[in-house]
C-alpha positions as CSV (number, residue, x, y, z in Angstrom):
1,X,0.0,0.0,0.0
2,X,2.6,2.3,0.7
3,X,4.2,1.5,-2.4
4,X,1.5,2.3,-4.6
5,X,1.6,6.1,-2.5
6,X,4.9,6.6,-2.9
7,X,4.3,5.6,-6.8
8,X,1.5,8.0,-7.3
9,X,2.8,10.6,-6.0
10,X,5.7,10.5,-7.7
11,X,4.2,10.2,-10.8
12,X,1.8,13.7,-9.9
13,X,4.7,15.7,-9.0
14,X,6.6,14.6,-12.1
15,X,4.2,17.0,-14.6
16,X,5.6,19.8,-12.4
17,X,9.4,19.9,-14.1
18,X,7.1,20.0,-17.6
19,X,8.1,22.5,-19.8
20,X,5.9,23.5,-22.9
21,X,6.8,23.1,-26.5
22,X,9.2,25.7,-28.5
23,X,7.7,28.1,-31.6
24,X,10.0,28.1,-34.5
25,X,9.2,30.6,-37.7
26,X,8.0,28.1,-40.7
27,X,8.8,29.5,-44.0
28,X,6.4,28.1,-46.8
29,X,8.7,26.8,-50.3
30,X,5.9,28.0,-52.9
31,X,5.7,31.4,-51.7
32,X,8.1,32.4,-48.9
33,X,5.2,33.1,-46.3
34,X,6.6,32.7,-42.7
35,X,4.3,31.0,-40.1
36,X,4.9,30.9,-36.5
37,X,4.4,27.7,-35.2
38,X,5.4,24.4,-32.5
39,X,5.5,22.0,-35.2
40,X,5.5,22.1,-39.2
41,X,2.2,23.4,-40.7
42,X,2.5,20.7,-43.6
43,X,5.5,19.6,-46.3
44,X,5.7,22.6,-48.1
45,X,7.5,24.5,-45.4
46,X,10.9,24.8,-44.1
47,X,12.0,26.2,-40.3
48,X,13.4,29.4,-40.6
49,X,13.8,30.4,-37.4
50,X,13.9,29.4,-33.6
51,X,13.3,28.1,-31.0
52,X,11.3,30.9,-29.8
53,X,9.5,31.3,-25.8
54,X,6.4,33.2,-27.5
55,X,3.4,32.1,-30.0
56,X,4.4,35.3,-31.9
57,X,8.0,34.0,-32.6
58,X,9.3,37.2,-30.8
59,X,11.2,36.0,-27.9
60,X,14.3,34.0,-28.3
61,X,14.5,31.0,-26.2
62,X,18.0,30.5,-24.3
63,X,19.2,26.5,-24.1
């Protein structure tokens, strides 16, 4: 019983050391559009840019 505690609560306070995702800027082969986004919006685009901290690919993120 104390086991399965120790377990669960380890695995809750695990989430806590999470961090989210990096933005990089996506720029788009057919027409050079740049796109600010976590992951590639499709083939036809290339990463530019990044990793960013912000959705608006503003903010440069340090390693």
């Amino acid at each position: 019983m104390r086991t399965l505690l120790l377990t669960a609560l380890l695995a809750l306070s695990a989430s806590g050391f999470a961090a989210p995702a990096p933005f990089f800027l996506w720029q788009s082969k057919a027409d050079g559009h740049l796109s600010c986004a976590q992951v590639s919006p499709g083939e036809g685009w290339i990463r530019f840019a990044g990793p960013f901290r912000d959705a608006g690919c503003r903010v440069i993120a340090t390693p």
